[in-house]
C-alpha positions in Angstrom: 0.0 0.0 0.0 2.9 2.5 0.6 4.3 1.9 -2.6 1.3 2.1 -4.2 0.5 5.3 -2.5 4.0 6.3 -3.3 3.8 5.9 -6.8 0.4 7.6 -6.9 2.2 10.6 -6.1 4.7 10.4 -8.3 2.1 10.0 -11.0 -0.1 12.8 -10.2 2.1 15.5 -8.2 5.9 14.9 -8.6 6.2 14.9 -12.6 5.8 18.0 -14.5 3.5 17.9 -17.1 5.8 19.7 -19.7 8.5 17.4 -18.8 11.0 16.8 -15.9 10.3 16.5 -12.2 9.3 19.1 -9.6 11.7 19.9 -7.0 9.6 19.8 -3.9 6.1 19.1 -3.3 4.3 20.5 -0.1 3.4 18.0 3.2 -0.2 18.4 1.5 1.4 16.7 -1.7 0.7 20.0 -4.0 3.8 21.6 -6.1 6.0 23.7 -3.6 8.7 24.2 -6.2 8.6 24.0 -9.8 11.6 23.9 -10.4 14.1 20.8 -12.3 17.3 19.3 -10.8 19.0 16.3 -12.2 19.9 14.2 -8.9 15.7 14.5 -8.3 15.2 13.2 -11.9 17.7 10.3 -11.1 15.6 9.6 -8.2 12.4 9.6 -9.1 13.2 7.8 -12.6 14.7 5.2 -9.7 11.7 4.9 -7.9 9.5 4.3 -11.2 11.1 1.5 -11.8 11.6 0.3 -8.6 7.8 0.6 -8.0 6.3 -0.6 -11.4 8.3 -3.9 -10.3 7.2 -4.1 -6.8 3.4 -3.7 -7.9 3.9 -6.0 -10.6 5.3 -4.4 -13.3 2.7 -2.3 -14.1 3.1 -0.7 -17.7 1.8 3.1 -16.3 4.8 3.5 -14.4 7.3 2.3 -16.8 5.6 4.5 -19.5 6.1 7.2 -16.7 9.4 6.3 -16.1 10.8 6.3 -19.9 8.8 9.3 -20.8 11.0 11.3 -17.9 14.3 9.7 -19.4 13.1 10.9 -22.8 12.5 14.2 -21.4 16.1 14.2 -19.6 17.9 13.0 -22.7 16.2 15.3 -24.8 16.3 18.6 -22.8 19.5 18.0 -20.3 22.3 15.8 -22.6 25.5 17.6 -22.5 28.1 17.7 -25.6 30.9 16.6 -23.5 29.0 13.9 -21.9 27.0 13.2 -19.1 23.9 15.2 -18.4 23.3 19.1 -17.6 22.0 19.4 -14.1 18.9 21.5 -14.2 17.5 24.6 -12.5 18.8 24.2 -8.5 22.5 24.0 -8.5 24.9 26.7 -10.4 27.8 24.4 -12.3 30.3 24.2 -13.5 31.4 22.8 -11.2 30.0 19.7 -12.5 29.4 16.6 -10.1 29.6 12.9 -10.5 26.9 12.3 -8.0 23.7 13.1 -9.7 25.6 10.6 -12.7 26.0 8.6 -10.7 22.3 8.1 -9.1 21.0 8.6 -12.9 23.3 5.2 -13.6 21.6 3.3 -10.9 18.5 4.2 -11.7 19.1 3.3 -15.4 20.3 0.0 -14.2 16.7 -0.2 -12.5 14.7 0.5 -15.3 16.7 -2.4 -17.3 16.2 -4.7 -14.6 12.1 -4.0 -14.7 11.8 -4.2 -18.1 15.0 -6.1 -19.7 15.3 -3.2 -22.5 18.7 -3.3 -23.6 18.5 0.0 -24.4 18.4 1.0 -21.0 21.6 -0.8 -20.2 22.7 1.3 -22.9 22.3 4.3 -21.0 23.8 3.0 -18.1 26.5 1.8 -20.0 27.2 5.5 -21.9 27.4 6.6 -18.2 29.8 4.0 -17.3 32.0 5.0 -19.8 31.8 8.3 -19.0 33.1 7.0 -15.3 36.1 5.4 -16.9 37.3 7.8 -19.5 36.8 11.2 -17.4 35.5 10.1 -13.7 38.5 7.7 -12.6 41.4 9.2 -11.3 43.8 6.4 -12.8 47.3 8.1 -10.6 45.2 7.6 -7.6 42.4 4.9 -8.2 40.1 7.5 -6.8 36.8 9.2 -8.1 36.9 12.6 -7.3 33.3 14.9 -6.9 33.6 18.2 -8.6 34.6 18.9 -12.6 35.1 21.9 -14.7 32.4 21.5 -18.2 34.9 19.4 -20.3 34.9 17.3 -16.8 38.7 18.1 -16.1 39.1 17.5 -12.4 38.8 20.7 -10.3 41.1 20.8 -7.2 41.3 23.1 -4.3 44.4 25.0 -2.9 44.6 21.6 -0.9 44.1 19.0 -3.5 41.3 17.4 -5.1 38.5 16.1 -3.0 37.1 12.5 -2.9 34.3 11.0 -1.0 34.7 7.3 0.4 31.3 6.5 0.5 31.0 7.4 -3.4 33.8 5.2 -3.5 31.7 2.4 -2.0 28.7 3.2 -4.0 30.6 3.2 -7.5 31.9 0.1 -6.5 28.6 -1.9 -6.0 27.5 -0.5 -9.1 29.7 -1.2 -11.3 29.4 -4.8 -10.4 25.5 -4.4 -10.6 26.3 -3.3 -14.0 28.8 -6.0 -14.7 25.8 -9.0 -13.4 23.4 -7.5 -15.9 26.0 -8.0 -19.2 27.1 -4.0 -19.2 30.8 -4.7 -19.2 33.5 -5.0 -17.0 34.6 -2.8 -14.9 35.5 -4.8 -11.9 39.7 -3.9 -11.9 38.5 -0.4 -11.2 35.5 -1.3 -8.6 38.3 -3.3 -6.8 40.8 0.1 -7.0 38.0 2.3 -5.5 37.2 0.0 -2.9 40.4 -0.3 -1.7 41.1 3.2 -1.4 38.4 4.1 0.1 39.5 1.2 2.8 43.0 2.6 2.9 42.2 6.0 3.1 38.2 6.5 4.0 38.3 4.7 7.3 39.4 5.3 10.7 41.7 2.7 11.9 40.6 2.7 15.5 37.3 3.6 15.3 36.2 2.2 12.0 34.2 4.9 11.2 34.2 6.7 7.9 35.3 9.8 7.2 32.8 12.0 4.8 35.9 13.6 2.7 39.6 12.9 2.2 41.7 14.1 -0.4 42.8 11.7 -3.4 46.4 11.3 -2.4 44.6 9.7 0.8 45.2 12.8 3.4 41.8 13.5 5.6 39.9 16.5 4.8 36.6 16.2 6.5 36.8 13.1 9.6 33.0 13.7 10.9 31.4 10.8 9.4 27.9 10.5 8.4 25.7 7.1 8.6 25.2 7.1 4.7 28.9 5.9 4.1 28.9 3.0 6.1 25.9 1.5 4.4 27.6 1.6 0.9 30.9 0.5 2.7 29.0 -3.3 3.3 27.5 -3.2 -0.4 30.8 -2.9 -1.6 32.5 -5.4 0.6 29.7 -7.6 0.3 30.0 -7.9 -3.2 33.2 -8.2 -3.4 32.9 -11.4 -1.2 30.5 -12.6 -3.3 32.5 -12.6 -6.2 35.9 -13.7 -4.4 35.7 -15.2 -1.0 37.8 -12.3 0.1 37.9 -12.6 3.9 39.1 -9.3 4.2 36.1 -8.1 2.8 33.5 -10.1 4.6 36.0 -8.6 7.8 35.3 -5.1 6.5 31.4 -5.8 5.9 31.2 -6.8 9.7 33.2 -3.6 10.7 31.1 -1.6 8.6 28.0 -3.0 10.1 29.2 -2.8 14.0 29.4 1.2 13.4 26.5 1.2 11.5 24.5 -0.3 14.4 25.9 2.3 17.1 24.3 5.3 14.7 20.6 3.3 15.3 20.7 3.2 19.5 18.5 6.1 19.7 15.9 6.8 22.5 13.3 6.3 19.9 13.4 2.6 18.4 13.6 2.9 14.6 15.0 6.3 14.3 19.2 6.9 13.8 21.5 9.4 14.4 23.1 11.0 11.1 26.8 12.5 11.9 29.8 11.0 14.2 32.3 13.3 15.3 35.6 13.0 15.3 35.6 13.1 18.9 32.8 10.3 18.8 29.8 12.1 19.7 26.5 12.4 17.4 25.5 15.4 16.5 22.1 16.2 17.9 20.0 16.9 14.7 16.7 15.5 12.9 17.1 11.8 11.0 17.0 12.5 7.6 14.8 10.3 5.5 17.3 9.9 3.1 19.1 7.6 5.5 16.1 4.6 5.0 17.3 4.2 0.9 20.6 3.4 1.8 19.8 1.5 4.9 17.2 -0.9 3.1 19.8 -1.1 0.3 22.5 -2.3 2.5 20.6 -4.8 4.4 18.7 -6.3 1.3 22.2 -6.8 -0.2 23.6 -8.6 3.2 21.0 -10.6 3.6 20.5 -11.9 -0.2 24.1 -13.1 -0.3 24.1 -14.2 3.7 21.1 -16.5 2.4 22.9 -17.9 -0.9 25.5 -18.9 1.3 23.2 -21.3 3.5 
């Protein structure tokens, strides 16, 4: 019922009828901002797909779903590659992120309807990732890009995020499983930086930013990071029996658990100091996608080992 409720609003409130998605829509469910933003797009193109499979793939919400790609390809396609990203953030500089959410979602759209021509998509992005996105020197992925996506560094280097790292990782072998290509050399290279450099070695916890030549930059750590740290590690266990990677799925979990003890059962905490207190702040919904993510992907290989 909550999908289908979901997915009602979708349908009816969060797509523009001209084309794109709206940015915000008001507790009451009416338009609050009109205006377009890629990473949204990636999102609710994501949850399209995602829904039209859980409900059975119903053929509304695919037509939804590839009328909004359409839309995106037609209106947002950039000449050096990738996608422009809409009406809320100024660029350059550019970002992998919202490229990196529009491949996942393009990889769910595939999966609910077996078009190759989806895969294509995701597999234009993934090339994208390997000819401009990877940082070869480094085997990093750095976050912000001048229009030609040349790297843009501060006056302290360039910045990477570990839990990208992660992310990119699981998704490039979710891209490999459904016959994209493969990538898995470089999955394994992000992975293990991002486990060289992204995490503390006492605590475990991971650190939001460090630079590509592994310095720290930001050491808070937020809950999101540690959910694509087991996706990664999980996956990579999967594929190899690397017990260094179940080791790190375990650790990853651990921390993972101390962000949920909260007086109230079923919320969590969202940022670890350095000093190892939370920071006393709302949970952000944003939290449950990765959460859900992480746990489905734990317990789906847990089980195929039984």
């Amino acid at each position: 019922e909550a999908v289908e409720a979901g997915a009602r609003v979708l349908l009816e409130r969060g797509l523009r009828p001209e084309g794109g998605t709206r940015h915000l829509l008001a507790p009451s469910g009416e338009p609050a901002d009109e205006r377009r933003d890629l990473y949204d797009t990636a999102f609710v193109l994501f949850a399209l797909a995602e829904a039209a499979q859980a409900l059975g793939n119903r053929p509304d919400l695919i037509e939804a779903a590839e009328t909004l790609l359409r839309w995106t390809e037609d209106n947002w396609s950039h000449e050096s590659g990738g996608f422009y990203e809409g009406e809320i953030v100024t660029t350059p500089p550019r970002r992998q992120n919202p490229h990196m959410h529009m491949f996942e979602a393009l990889l769910a759209l595939h999966e609910a309807t077996g078009k190759r021509e989806h895969l294509g998509g995701a597999s234009s992005i993934a090339d994208l990732f390997r000819i401009k996105l990877f940082d070869a020197r480094h085997g990093s992925l750095g976050e912000y890009y001048n229009d030609e996506w040349y790297p843009l560094e501060g006056e302290d280097g360039e910045i990477v995020e570990p839990g990208h790292h992660f992310e990119w990782s699981w998704l490039l072998h979710r891209w490999n499983s459904f016959g994209g290509g493969d990538l898995s050399a470089i999955a394994e290279k992000l992975r293990i930086h991002a486990e060289i450099y992204g995490v503390h070695p006492q605590t475990r916890a991971v650190y939001d930013e460090v630079f590509a030549d592994g310095r720290p930059r930001t050491t808070s750590s937020r809950l999101w990071p540690h959910t694509e740290r087991i996706k990664a590690n999980v996956v990579r266990f999967e594929r190899t029996r690397d017990p260094n990677a179940a080791q790190a799925a375990l650790q990853a979990f651990d921390v993972l658990m101390r962000y949920c003890e909260t007086p109230t059962k079923g919320l969590w905490r969202d940022s670890l100091e350095p000093d190892g207190r939370f920071i006393e702040e709302a949970a952000p919904a944003s939290s449950f996608y990765h959460v859900m993510f992480a746990m489905w992907e734990l317990i789906r290989v847990a089980d195929a080992l039984d």
